[in-house]
mmCIF file as gemmi writes it, N, C-alpha and C atoms, coordinates in Angstrom:
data_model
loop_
_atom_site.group_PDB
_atom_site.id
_atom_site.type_symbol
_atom_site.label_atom_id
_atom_site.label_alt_id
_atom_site.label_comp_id
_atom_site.label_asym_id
_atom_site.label_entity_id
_atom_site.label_seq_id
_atom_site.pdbx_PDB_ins_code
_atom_site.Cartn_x
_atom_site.Cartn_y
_atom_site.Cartn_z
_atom_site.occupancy
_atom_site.B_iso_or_equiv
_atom_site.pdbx_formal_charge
_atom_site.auth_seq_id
_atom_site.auth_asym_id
_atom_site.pdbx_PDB_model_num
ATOM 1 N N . UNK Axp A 1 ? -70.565 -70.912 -5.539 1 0 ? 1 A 1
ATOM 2 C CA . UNK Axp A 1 ? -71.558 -69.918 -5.221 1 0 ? 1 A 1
ATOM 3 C C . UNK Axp A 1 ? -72.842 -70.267 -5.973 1 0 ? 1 A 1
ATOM 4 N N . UNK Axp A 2 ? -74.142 -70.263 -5.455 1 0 ? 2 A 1
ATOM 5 C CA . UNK Axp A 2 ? -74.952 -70.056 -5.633 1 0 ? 2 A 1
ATOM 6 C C . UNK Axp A 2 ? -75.853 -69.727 -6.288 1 0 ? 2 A 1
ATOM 7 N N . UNK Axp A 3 ? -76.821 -69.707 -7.662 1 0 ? 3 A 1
ATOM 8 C CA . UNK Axp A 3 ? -77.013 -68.227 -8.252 1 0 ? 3 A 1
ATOM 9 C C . UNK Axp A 3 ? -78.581 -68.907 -8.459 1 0 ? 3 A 1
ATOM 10 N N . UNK Axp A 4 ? -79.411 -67.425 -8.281 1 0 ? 4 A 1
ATOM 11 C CA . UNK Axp A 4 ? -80.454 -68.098 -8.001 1 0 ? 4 A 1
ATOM 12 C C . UNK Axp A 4 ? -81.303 -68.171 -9.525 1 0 ? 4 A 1
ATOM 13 N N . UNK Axp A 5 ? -81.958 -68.98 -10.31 1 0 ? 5 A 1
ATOM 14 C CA . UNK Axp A 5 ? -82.676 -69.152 -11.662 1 0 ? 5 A 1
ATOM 15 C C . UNK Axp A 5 ? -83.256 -67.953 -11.71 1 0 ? 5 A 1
ATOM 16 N N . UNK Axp A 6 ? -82.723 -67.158 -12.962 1 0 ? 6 A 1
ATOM 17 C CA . UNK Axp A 6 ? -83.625 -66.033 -13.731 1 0 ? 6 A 1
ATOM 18 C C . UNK Axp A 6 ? -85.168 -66.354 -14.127 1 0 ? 6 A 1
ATOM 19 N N . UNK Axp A 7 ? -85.73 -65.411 -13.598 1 0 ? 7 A 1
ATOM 20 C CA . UNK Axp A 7 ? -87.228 -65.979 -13.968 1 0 ? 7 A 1
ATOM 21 C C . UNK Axp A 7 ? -87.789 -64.895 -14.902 1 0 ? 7 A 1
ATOM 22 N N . UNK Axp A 8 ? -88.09 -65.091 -16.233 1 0 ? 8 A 1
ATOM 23 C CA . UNK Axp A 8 ? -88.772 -64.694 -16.821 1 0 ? 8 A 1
ATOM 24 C C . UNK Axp A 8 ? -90.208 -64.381 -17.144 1 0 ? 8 A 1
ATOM 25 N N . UNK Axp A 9 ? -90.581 -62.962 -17.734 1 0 ? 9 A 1
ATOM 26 C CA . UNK Axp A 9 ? -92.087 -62.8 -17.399 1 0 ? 9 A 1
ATOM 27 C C . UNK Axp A 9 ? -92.425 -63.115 -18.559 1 0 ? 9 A 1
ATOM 28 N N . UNK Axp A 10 ? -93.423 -62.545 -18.724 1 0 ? 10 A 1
ATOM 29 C CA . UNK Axp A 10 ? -94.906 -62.825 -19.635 1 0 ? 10 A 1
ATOM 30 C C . UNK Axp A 10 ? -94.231 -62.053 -21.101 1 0 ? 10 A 1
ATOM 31 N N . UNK Axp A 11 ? -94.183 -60.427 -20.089 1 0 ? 11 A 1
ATOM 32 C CA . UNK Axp A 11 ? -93.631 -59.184 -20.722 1 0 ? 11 A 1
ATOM 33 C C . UNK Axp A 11 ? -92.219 -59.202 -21.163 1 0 ? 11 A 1
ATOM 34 N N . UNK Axp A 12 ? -91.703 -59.667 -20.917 1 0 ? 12 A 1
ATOM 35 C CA . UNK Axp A 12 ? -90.046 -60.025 -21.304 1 0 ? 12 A 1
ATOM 36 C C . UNK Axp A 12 ? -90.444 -60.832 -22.668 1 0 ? 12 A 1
ATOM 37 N N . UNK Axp A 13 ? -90.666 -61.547 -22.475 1 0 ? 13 A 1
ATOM 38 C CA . UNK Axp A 13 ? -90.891 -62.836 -23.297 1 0 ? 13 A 1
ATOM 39 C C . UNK Axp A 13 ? -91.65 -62.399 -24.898 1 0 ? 13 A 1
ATOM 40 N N . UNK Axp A 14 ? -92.875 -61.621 -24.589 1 0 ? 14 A 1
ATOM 41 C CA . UNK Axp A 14 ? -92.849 -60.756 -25.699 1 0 ? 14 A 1
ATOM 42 C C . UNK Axp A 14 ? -92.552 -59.386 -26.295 1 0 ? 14 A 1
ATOM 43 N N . UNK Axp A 15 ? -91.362 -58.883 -25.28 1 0 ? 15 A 1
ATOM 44 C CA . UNK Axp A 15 ? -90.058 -57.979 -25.885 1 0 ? 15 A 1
ATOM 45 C C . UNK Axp A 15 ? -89.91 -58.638 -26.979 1 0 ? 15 A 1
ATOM 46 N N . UNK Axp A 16 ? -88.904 -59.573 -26.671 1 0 ? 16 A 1
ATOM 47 C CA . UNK Axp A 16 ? -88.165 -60.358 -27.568 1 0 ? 16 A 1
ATOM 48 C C . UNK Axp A 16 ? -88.731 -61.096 -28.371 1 0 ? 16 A 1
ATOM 49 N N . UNK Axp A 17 ? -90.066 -61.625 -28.849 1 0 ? 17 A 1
ATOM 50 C CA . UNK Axp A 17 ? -90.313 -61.885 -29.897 1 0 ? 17 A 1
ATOM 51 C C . UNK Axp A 17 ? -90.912 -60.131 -30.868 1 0 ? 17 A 1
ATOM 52 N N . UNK Axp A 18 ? -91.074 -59.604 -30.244 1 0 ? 18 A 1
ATOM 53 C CA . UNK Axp A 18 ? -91.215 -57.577 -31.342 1 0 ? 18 A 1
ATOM 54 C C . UNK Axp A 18 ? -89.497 -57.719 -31.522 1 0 ? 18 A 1
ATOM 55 N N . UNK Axp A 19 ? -88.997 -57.869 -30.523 1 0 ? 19 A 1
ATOM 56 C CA . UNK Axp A 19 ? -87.447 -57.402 -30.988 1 0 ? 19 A 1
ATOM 57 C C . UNK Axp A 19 ? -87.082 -58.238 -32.415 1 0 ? 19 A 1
ATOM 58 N N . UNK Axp A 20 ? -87.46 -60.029 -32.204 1 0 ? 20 A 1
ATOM 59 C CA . UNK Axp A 20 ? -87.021 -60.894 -33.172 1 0 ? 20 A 1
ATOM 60 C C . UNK Axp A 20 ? -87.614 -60.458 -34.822 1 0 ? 20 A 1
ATOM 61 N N . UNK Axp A 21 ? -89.168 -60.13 -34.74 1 0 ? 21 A 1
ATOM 62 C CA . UNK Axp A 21 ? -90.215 -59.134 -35.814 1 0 ? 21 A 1
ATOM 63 C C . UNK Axp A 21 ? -89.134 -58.445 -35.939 1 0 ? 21 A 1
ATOM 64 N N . UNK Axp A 22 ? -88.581 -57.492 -35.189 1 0 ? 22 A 1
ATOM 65 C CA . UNK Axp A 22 ? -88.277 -56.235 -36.072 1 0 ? 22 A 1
ATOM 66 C C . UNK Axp A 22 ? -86.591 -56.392 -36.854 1 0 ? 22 A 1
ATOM 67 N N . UNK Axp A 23 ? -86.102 -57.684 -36.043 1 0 ? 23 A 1
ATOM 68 C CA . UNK Axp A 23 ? -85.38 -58.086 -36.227 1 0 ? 23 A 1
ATOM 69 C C . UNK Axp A 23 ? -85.204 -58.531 -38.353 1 0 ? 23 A 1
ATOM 70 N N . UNK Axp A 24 ? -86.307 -59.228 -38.282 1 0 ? 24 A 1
ATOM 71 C CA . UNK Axp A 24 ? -86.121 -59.897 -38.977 1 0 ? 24 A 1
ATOM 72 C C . UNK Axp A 24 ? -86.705 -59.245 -40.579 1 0 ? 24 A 1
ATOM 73 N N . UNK Axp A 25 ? -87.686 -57.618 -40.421 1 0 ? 25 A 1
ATOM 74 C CA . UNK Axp A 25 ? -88.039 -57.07 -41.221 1 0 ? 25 A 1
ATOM 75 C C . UNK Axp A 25 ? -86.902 -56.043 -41.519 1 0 ? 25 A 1
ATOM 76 N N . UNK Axp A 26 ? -86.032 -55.449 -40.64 1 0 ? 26 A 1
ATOM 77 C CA . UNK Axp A 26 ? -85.163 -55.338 -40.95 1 0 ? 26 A 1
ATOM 78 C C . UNK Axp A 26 ? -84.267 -55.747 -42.237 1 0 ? 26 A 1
ATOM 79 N N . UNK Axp A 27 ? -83.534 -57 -42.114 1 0 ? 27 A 1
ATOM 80 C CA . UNK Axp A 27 ? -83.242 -57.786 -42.387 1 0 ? 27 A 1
ATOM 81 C C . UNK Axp A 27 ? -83.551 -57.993 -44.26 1 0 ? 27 A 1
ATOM 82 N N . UNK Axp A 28 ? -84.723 -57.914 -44.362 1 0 ? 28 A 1
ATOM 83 C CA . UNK Axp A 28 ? -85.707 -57.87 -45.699 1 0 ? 28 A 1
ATOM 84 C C . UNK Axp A 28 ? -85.452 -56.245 -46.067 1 0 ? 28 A 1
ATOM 85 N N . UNK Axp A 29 ? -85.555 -55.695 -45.788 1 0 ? 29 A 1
ATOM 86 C CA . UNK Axp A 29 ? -85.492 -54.249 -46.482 1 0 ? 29 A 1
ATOM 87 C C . UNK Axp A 29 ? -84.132 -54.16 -46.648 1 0 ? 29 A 1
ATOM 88 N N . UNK Axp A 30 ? -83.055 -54.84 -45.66 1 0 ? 30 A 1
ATOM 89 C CA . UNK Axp A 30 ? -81.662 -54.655 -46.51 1 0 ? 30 A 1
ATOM 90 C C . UNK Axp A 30 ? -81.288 -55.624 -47.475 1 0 ? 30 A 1
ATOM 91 N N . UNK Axp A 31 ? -81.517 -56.584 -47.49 1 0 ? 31 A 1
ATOM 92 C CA . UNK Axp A 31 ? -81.592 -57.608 -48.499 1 0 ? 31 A 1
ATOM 93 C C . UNK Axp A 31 ? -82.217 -57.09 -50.14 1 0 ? 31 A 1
ATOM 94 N N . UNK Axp A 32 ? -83.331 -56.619 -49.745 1 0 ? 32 A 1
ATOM 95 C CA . UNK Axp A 32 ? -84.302 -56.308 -51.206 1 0 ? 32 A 1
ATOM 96 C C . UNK Axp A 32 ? -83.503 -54.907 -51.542 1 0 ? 32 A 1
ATOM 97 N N . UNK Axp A 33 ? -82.966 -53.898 -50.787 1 0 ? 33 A 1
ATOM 98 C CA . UNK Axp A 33 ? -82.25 -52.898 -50.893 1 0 ? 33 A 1
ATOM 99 C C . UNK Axp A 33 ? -81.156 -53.12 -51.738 1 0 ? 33 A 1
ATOM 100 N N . UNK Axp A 34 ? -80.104 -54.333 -51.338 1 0 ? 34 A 1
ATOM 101 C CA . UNK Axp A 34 ? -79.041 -54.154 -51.512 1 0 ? 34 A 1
ATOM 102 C C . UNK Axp A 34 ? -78.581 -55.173 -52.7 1 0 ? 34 A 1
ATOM 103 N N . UNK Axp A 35 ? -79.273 -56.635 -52.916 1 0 ? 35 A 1
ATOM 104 C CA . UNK Axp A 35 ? -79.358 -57.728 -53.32 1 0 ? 35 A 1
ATOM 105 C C . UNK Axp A 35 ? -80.196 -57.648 -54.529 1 0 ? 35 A 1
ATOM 106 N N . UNK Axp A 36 ? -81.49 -57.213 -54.194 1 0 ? 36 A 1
ATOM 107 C CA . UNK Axp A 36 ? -82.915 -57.883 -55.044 1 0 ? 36 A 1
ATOM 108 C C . UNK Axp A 36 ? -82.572 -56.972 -56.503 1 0 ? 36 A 1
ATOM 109 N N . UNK Axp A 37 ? -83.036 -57.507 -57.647 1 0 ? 37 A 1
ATOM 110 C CA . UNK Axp A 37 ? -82.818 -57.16 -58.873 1 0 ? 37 A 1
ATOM 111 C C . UNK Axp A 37 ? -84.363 -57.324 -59.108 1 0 ? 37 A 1
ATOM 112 N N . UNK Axp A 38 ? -85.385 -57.617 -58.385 1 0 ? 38 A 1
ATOM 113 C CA . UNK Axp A 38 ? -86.721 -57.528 -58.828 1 0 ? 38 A 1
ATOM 114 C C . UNK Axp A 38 ? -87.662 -56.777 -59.512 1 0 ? 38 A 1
ATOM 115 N N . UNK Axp A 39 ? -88.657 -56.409 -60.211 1 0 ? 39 A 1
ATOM 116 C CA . UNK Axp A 39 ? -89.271 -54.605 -60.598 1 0 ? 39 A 1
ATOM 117 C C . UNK Axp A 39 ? -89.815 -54.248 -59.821 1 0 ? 39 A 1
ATOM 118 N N . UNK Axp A 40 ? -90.556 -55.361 -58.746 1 0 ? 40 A 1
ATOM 119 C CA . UNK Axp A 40 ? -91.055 -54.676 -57.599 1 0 ? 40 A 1
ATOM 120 C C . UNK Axp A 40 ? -89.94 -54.542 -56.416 1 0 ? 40 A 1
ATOM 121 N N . UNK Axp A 41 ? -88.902 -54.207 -56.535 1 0 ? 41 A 1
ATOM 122 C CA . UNK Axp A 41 ? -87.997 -53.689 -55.353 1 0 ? 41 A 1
ATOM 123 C C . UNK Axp A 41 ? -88.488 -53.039 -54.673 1 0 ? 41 A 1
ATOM 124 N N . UNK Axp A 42 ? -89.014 -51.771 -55.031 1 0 ? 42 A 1
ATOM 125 C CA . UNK Axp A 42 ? -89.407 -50.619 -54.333 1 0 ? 42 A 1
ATOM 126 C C . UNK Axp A 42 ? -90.313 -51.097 -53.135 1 0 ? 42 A 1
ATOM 127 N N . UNK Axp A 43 ? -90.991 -51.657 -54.18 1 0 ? 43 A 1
ATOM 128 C CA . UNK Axp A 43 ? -92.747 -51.624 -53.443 1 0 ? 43 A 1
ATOM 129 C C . UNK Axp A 43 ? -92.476 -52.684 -52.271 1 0 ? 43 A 1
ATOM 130 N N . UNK Axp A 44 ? -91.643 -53.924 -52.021 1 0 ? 44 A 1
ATOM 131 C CA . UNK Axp A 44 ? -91.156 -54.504 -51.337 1 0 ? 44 A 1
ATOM 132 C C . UNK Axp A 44 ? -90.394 -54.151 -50.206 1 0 ? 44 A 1
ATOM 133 N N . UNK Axp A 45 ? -89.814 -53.323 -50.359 1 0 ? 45 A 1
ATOM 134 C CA . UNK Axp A 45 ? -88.841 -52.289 -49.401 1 0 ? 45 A 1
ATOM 135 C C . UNK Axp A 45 ? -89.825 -51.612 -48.796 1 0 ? 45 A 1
ATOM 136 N N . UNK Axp A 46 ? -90.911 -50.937 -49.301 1 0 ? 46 A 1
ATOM 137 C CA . UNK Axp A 46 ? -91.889 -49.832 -48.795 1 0 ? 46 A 1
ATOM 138 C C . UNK Axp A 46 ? -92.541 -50.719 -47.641 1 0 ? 46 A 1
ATOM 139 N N . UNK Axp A 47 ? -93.438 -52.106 -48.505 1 0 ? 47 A 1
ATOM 140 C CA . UNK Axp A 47 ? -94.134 -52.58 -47.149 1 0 ? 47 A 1
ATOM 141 C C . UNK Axp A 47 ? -93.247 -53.046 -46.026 1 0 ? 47 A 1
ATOM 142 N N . UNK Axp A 48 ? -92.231 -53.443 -46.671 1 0 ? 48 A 1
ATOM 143 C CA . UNK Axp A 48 ? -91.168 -54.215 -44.969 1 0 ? 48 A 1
ATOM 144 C C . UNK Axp A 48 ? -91.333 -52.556 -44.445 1 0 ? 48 A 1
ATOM 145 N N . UNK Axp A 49 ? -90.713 -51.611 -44.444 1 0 ? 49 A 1
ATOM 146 C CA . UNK Axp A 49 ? -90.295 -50.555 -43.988 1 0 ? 49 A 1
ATOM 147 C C . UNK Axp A 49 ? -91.926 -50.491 -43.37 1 0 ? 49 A 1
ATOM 148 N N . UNK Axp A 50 ? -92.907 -50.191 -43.843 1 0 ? 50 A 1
ATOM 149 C CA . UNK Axp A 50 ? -94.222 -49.937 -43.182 1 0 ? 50 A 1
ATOM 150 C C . UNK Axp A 50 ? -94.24 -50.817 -41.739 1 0 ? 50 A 1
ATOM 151 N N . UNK Axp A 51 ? -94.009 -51.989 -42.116 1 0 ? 51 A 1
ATOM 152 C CA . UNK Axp A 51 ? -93.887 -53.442 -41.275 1 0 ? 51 A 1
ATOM 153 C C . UNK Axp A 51 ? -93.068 -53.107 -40.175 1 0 ? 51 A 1
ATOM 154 N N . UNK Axp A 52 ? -91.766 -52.497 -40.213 1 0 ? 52 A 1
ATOM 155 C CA . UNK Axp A 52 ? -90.57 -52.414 -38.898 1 0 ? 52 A 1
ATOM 156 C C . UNK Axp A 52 ? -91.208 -51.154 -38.486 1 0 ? 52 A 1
ATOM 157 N N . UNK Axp A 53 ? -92.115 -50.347 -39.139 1 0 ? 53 A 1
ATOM 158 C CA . UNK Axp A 53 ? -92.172 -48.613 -38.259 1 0 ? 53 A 1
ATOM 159 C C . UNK Axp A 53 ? -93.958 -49.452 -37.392 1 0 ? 53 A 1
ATOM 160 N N . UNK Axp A 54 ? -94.679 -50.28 -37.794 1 0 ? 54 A 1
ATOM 161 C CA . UNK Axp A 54 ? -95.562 -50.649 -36.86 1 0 ? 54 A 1
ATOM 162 C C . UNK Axp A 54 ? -94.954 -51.374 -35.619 1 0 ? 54 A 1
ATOM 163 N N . UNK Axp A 55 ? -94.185 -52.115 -35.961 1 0 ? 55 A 1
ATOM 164 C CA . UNK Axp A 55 ? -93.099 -53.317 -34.924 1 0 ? 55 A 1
ATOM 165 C C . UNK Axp A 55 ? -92.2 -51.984 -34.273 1 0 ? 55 A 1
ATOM 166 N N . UNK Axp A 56 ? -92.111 -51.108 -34.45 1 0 ? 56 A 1
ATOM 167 C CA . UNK Axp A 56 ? -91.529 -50.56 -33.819 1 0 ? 56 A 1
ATOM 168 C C . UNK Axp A 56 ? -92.296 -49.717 -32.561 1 0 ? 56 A 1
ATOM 169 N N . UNK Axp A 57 ? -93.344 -49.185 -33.356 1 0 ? 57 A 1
ATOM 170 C CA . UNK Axp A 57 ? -94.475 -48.488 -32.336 1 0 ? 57 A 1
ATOM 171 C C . UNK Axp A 57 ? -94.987 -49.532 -31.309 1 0 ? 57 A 1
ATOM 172 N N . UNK Axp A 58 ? -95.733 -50.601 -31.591 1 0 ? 58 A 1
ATOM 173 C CA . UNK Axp A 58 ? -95.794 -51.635 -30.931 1 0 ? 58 A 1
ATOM 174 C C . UNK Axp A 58 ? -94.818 -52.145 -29.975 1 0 ? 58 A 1
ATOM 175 N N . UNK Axp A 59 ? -93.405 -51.775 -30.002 1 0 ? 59 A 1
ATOM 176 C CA . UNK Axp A 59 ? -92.419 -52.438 -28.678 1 0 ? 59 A 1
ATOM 177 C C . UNK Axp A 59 ? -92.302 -50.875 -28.202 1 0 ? 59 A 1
ATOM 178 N N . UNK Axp A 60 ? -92.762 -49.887 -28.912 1 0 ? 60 A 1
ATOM 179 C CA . UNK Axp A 60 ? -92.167 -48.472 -27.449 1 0 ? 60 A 1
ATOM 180 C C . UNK Axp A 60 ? -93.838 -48.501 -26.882 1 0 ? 60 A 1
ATOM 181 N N . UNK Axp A 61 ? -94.464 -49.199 -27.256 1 0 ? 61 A 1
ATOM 182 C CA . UNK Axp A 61 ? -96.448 -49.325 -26.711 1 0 ? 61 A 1
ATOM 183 C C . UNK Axp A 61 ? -95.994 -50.547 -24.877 1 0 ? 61 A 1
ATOM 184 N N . UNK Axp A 62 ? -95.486 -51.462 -26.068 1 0 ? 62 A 1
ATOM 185 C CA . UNK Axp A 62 ? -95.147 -51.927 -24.861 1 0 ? 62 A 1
ATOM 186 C C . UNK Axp A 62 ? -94.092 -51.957 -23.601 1 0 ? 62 A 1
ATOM 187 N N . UNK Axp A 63 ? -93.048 -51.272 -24.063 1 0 ? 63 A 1
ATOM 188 C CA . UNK Axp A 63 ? -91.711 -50.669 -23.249 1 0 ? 63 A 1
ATOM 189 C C . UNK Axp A 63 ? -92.275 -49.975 -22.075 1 0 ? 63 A 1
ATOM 190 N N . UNK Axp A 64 ? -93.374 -48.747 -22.586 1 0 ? 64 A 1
ATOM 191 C CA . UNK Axp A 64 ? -93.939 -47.842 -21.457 1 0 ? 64 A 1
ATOM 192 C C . UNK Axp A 64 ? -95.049 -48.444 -20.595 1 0 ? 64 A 1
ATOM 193 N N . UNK Axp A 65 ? -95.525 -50.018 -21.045 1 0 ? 65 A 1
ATOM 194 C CA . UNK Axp A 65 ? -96.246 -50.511 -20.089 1 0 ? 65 A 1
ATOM 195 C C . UNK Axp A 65 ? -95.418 -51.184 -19.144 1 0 ? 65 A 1
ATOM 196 N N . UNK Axp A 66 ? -94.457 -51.472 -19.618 1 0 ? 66 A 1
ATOM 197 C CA . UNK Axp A 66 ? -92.979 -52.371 -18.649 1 0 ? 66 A 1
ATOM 198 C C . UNK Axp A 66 ? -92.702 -51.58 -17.629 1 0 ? 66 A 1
ATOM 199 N N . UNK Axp A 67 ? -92.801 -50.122 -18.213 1 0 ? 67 A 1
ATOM 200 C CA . UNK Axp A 67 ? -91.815 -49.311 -16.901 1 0 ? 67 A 1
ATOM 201 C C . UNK Axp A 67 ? -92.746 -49.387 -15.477 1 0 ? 67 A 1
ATOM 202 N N . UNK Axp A 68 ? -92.412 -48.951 -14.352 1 0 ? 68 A 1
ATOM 203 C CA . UNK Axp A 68 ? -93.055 -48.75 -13.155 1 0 ? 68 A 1
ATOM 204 C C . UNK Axp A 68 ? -93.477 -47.48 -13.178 1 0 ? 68 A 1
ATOM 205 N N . UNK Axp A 69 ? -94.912 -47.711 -12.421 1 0 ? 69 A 1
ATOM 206 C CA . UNK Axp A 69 ? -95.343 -46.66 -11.96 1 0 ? 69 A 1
ATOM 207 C C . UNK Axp A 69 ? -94.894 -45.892 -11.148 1 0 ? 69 A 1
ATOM 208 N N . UNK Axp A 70 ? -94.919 -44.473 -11.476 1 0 ? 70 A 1
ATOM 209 C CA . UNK Axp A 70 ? -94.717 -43.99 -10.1 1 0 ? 70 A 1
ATOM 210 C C . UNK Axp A 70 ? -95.933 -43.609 -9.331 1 0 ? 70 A 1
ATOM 211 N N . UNK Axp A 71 ? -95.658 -43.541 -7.706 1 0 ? 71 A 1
ATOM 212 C CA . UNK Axp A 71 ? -96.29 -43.415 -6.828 1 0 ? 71 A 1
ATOM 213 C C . UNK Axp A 71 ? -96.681 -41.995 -6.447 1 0 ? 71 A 1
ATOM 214 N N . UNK Axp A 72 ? -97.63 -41.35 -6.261 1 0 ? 72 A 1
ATOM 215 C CA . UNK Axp A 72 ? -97.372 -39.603 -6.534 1 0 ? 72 A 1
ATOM 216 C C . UNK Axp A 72 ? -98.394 -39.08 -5.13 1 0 ? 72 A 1
């Protein structure tokens, strides 16, 4: 059978690099959380955390440009 090549957009394409961002600030705030013995822990945790709540606004900014219009 057949299957025809997935074609990827523009908009897909930078989903997934916000997803990989938020992915990866994530990632740092549990690390420095759970791991880091540093004095600046805190303050490290604060900016990642600042960092994933912009990366986050930024992919629901772009989620609602993804969706379709409706026709009215």
């Amino acid at each position: 059978m057949y299957k025809k090549p997935v074609r990827i957009t523009e908009k897909q394409v930078q989903l997934c690099y916000l997803l990989e961002q938020l992915y990866d600030q994530v990632n740092i705030v549990i690390h420095d959380a759970v791991l880091s013995r540093a004095s600046n822990r805190l303050s490290v945790i604060e900016s990642a955390a600042k960092e994933v709540e912009r990366v986050s606004k930024e992919m629901q900014q772009h989620v609602n440009s993804m969706r379709r219009k409706r026709k009215e």
